[in-house]
C-alpha positions as a Python dict, from the first residue, in 0.01 Angstrom:
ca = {
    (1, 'X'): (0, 0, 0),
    (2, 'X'): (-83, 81, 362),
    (3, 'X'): (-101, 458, 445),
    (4, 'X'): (-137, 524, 775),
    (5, 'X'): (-297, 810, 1000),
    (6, 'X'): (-105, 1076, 1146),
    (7, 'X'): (-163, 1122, 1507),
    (8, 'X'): (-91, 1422, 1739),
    (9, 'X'): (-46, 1388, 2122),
    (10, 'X'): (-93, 1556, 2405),
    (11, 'X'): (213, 1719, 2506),
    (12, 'X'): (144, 1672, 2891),
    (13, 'X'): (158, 1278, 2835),
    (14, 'X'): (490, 1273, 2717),
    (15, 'X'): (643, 1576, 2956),
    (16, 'X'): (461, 1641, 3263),
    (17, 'X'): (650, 1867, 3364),
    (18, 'X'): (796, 2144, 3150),
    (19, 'X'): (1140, 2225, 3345),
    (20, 'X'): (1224, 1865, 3454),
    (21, 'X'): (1106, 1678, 3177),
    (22, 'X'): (1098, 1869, 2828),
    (23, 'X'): (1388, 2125, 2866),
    (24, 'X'): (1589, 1851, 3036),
    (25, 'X'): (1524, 1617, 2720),
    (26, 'X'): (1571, 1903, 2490),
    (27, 'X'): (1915, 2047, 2630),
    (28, 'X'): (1998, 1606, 2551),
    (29, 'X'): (1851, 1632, 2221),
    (30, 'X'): (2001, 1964, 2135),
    (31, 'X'): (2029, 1819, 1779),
    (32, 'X'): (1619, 1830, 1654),
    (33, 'X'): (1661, 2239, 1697),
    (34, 'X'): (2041, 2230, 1543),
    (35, 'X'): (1854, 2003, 1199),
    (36, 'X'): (1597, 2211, 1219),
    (37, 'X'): (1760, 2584, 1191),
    (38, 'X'): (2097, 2443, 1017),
    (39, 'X'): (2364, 2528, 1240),
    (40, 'X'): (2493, 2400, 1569),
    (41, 'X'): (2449, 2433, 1914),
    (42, 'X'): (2647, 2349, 2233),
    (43, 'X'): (2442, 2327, 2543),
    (44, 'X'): (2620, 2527, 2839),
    (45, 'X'): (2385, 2481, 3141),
    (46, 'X'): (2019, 2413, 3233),
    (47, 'X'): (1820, 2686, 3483),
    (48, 'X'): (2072, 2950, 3417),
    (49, 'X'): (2014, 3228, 3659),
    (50, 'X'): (1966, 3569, 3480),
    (51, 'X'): (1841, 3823, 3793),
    (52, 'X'): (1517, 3694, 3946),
    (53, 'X'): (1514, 3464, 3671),
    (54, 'X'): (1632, 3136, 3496),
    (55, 'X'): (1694, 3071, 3115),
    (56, 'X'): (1544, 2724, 3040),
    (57, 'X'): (1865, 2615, 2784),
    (58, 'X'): (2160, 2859, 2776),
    (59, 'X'): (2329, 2761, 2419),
    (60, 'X'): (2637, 2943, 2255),
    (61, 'X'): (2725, 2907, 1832),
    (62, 'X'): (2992, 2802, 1679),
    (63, 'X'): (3089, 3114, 1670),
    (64, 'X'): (3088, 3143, 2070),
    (65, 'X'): (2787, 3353, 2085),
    (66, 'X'): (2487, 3318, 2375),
    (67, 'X'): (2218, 3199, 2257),
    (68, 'X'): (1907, 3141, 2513),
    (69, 'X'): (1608, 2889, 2439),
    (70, 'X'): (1254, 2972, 2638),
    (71, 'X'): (1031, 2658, 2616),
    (72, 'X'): (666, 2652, 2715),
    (73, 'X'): (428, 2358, 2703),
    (74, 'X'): (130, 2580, 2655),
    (75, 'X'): (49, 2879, 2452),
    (76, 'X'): (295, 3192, 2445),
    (77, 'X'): (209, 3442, 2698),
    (78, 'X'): (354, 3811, 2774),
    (79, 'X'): (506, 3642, 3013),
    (80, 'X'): (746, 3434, 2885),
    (81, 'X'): (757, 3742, 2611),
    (82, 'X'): (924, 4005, 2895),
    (83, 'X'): (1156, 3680, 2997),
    (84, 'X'): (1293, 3631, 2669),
    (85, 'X'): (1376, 3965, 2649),
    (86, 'X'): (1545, 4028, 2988),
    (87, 'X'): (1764, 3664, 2906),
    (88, 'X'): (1877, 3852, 2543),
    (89, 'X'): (2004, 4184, 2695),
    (90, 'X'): (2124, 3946, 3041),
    (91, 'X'): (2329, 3695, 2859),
    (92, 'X'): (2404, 3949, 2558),
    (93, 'X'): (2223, 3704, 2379),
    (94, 'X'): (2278, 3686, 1962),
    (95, 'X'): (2033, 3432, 1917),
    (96, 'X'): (1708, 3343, 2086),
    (97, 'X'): (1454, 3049, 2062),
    (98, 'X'): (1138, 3056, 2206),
    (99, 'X'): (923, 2685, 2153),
    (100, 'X'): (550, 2680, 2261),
    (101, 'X'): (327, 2399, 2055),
    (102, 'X'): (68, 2740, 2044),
    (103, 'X'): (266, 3042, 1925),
    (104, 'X'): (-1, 3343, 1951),
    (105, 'X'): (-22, 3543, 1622),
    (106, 'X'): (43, 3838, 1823),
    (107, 'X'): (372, 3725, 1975),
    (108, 'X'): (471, 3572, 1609),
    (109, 'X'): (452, 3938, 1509),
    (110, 'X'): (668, 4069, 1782),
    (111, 'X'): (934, 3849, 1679),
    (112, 'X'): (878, 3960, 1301),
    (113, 'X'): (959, 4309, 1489),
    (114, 'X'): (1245, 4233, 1621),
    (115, 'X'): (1421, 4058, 1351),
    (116, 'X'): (1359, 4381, 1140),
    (117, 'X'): (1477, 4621, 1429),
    (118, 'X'): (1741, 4428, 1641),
    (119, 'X'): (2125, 4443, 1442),
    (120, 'X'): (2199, 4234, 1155),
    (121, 'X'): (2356, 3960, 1368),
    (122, 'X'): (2072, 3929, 1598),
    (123, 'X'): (1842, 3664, 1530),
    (124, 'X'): (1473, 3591, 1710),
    (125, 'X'): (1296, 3230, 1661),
    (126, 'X'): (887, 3081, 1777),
    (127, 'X'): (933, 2744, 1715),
    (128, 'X'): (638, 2513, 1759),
    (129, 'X'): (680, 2203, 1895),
    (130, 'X'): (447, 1894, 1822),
    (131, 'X'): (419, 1531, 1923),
    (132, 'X'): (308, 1270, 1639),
    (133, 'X'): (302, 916, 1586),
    (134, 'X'): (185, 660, 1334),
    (135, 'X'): (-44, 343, 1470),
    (136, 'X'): (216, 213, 1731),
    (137, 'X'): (500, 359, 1630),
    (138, 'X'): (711, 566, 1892),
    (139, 'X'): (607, 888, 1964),
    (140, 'X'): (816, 1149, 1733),
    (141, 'X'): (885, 1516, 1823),
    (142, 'X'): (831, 1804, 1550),
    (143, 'X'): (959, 2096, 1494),
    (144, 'X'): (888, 2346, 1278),
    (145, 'X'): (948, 2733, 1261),
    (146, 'X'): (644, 2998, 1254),
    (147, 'X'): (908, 3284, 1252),
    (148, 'X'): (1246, 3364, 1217),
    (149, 'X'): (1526, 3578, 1051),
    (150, 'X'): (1571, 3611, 665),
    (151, 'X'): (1794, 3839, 475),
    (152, 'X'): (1472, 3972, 324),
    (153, 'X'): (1324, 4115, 682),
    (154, 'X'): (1668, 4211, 782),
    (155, 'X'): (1703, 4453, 476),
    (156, 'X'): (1370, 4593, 539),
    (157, 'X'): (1429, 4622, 854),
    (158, 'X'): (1782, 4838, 779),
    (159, 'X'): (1524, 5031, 549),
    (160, 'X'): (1293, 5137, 832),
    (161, 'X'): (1581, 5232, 1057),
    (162, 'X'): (1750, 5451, 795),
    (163, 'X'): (1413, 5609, 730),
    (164, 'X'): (1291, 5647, 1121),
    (165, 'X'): (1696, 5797, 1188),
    (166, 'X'): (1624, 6030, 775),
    (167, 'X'): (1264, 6098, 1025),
    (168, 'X'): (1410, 6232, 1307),
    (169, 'X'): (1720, 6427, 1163),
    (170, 'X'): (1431, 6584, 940),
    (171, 'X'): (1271, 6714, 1258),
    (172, 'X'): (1582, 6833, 1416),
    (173, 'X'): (1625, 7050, 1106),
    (174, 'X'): (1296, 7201, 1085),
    (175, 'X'): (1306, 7277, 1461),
    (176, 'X'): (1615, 7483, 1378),
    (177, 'X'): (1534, 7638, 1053),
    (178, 'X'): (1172, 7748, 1186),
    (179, 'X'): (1346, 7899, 1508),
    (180, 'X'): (1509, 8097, 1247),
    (181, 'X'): (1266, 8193, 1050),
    (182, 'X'): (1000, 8309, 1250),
    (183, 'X'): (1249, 8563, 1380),
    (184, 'X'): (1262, 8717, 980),
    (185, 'X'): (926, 8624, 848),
    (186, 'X'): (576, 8529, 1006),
    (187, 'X'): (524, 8305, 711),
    (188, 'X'): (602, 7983, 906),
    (189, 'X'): (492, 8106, 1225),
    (190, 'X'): (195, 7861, 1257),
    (191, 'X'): (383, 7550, 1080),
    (192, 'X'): (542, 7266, 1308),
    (193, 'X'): (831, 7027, 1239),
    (194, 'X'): (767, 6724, 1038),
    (195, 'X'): (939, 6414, 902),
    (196, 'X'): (882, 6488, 547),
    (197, 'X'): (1130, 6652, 397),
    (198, 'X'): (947, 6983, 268),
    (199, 'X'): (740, 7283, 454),
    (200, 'X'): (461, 7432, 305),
    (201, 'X'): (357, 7802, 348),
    (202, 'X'): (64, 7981, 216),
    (203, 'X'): (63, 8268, 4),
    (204, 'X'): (-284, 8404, 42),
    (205, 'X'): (-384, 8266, -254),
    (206, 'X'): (-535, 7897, -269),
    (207, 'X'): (-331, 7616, -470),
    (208, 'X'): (-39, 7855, -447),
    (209, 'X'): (216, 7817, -155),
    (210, 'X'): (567, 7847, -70),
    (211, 'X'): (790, 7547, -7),
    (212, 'X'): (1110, 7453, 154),
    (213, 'X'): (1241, 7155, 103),
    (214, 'X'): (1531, 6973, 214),
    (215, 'X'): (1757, 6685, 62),
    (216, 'X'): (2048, 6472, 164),
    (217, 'X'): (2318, 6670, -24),
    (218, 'X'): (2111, 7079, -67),
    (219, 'X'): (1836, 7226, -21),
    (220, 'X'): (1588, 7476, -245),
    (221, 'X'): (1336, 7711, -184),
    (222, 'X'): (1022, 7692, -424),
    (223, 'X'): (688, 7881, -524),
    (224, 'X'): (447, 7571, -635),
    (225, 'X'): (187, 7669, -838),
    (226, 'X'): (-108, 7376, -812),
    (227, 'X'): (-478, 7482, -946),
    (228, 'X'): (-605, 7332, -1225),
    (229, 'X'): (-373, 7262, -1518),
    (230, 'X'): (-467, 7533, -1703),
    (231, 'X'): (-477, 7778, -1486),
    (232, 'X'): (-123, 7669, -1328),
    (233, 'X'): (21, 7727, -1688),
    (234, 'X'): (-123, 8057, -1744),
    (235, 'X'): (-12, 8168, -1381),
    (236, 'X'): (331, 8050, -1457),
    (237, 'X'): (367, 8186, -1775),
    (238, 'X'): (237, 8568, -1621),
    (239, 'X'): (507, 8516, -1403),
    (240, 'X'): (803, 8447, -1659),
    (241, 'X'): (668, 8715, -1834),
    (242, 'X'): (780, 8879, -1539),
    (243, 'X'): (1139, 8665, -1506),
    (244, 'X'): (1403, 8933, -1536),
    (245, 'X'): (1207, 9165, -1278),
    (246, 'X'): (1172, 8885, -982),
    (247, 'X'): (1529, 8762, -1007),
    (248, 'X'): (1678, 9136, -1016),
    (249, 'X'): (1436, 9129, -690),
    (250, 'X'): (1593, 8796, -557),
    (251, 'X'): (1931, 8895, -604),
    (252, 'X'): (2004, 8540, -833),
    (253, 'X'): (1900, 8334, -1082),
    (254, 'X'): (1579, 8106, -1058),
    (255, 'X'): (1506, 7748, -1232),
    (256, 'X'): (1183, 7774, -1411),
    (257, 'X'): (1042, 7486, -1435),
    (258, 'X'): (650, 7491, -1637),
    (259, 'X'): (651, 7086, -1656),
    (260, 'X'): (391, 7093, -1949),
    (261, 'X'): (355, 6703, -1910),
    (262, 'X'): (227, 6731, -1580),
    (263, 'X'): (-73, 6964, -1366),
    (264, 'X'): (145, 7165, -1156),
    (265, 'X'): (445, 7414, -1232),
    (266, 'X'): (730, 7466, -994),
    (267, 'X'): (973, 7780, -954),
    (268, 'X'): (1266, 7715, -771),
    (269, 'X'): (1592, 7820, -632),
    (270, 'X'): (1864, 7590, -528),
    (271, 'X'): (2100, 7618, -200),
    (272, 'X'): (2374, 7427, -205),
    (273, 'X'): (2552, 7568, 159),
    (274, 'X'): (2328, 7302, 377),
    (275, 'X'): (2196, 6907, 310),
    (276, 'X'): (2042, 6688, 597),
    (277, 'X'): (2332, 6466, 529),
    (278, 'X'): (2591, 6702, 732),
    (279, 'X'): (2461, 6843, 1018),
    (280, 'X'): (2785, 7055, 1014),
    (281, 'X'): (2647, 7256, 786),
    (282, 'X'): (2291, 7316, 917),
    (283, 'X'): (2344, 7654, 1086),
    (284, 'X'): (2471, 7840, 822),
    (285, 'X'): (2237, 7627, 596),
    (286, 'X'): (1921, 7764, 835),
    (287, 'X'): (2052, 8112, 763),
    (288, 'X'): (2072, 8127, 419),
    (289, 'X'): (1726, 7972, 338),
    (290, 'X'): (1587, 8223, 586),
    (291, 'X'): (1732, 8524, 412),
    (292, 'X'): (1645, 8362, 70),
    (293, 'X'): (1283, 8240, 168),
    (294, 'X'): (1298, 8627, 302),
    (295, 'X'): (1393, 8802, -62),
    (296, 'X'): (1154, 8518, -226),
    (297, 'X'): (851, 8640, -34),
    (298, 'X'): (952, 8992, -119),
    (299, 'X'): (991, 8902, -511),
    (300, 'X'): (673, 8683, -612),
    (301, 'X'): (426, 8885, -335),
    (302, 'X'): (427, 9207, -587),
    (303, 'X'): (249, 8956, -852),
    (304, 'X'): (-10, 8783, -625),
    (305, 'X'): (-302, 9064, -653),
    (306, 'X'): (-310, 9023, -1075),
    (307, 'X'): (-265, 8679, -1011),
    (308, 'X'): (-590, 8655, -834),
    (309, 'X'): (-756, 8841, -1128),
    (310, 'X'): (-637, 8568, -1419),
}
């Protein structure tokens, strides 16, 4: 059996030039990228003037969508990066193709980006392009793709956008509840908004601190208790001791919750008038953990100075 080498060529000695030659033979052998990505294309025009500049192939689906292919003969470039960008928002692009025979890792990575950020029905390609032949056979082209969409990055990508929006409503909250608060307590008077969905406060007393945390649906209002196990058990358990005094101070009832399985012990008091899921409900939401974090404060602080002494 004869087996044969594999050899590459220079792109340059096949197309000299990369508008006349490749992207001319490409937009006539539309068919190697169609194989290649499974569905098919219909080239519209050549040079297609988008502002100051000009798409190399401008494609629509089969669905009638734009779709806008950026070749290069040499190794991506920021460039050609800022071009492919201006075609996709200029042509309203839902699919775009970039082909260099070098992609750079770093502009691989962009597109990873933007298949995880850009809507479900967007989809970003790097194709690299390669010549080859075998002894004197005729030169081949090959295609193959270094990045594209998947169901897998679009999901995570839906993930990090529901988190980043979950981010930012969290800081809208906090920015309203602290304006709030630090008009009824100084407790939170040196904390700033955060995308987590709890505030800490301190209570003078280390591994012992207030909490406020927020959920989709409520929120609650919680002393954490958070030394060493021990300790947090014995602290707890002085304060139960204590359980009918401190909720005839707060005005309701309390969830005591020792968790013997694990170090720390929580105690905790649900409000069920405000979630980050309805921003309706935020004002009156901000009010009512004020007043409660308010009549908390006032309950456990009697306890702290025989705390100390445990």
């Amino acid at each position: 059996m004869l087996i044969s080498k594999l050899d590459y060529i220079n792109l340059r000695k096949i197309w000299g030039k990369e508008a006349s030659d490749f992207t001319t033979w490409l937009a006539e052998n539309i068919n190697f990228v169609n194989e290649l990505l499974g569905f098919n294309l219909s080239v519209l025009e050549i040079e297609k003037q988008i502002g100051s500049f000009n798409v190399d192939i401008f494609c629509e689906d089969e669905q009638g969508n734009s779709v806008v292919i950026e070749n290069q003969l040499e190794r991506t470039d920021h460039s050609h990066l800022g071009q492919i960008l201006t075609y996709a928002v200029g042509v309203d692009a839902k699919t775009v193709i970039w082909i260099s025979p070098a992609p750079r890792t770093e502009h691989v990575a962009v597109i990873e980006w933007l298949n995880e950020v850009t809507p479900v029905d967007m989809s970003w390609y790097i194709l690299k392009i390669e010549a080859v032949k075998i002894g004197n056979s005729p030169v081949a082209p090959l295609f193959s793709v270094i990045a594209g969409p998947s169901q897998e990055v679009k999901a995570t990508g839906e993930v990090k956008k529901d988190l980043a929006e979950r981010h930012q409503k969290r800081i809208r909250f906090w920015q309203g509840l602290l304006s709030v608060l630090n008009e009824k307590t100084s407790l939170y008077r040196r904390i700033s908004p955060s995308k987590d969905n709890w505030l800490s406060a301190r209570t003078g007393i280390g591994g012992i601190y207030y909490q406020i945390v927020i959920r989709m649906e409520n929120a609650s209002i919680q002393l954490v208790i958070e030394k060493d196990k021990a300790v947090n058990k014995k602290i707890f358990d002085f304060l139960y001791e204590r359980k009918e005094k401190i909720e005839t101070a707060f005005g309701n009832k309390i969830n005591w919750r020792r968790m013997d399985e694990q170090i720390s012990s929580r105690i905790e008091y649900s409000i069920d008038s405000c979630g980050l899921k309805d921003g309706s409900t935020w004002k009156q939401g901000c009010e009512d953990i004020a007043n409660s974090m308010v009549k908390w404060d006032e309950s456990f602080k009697p306890y702290f100075s025989k705390i100390r002494q445990l």
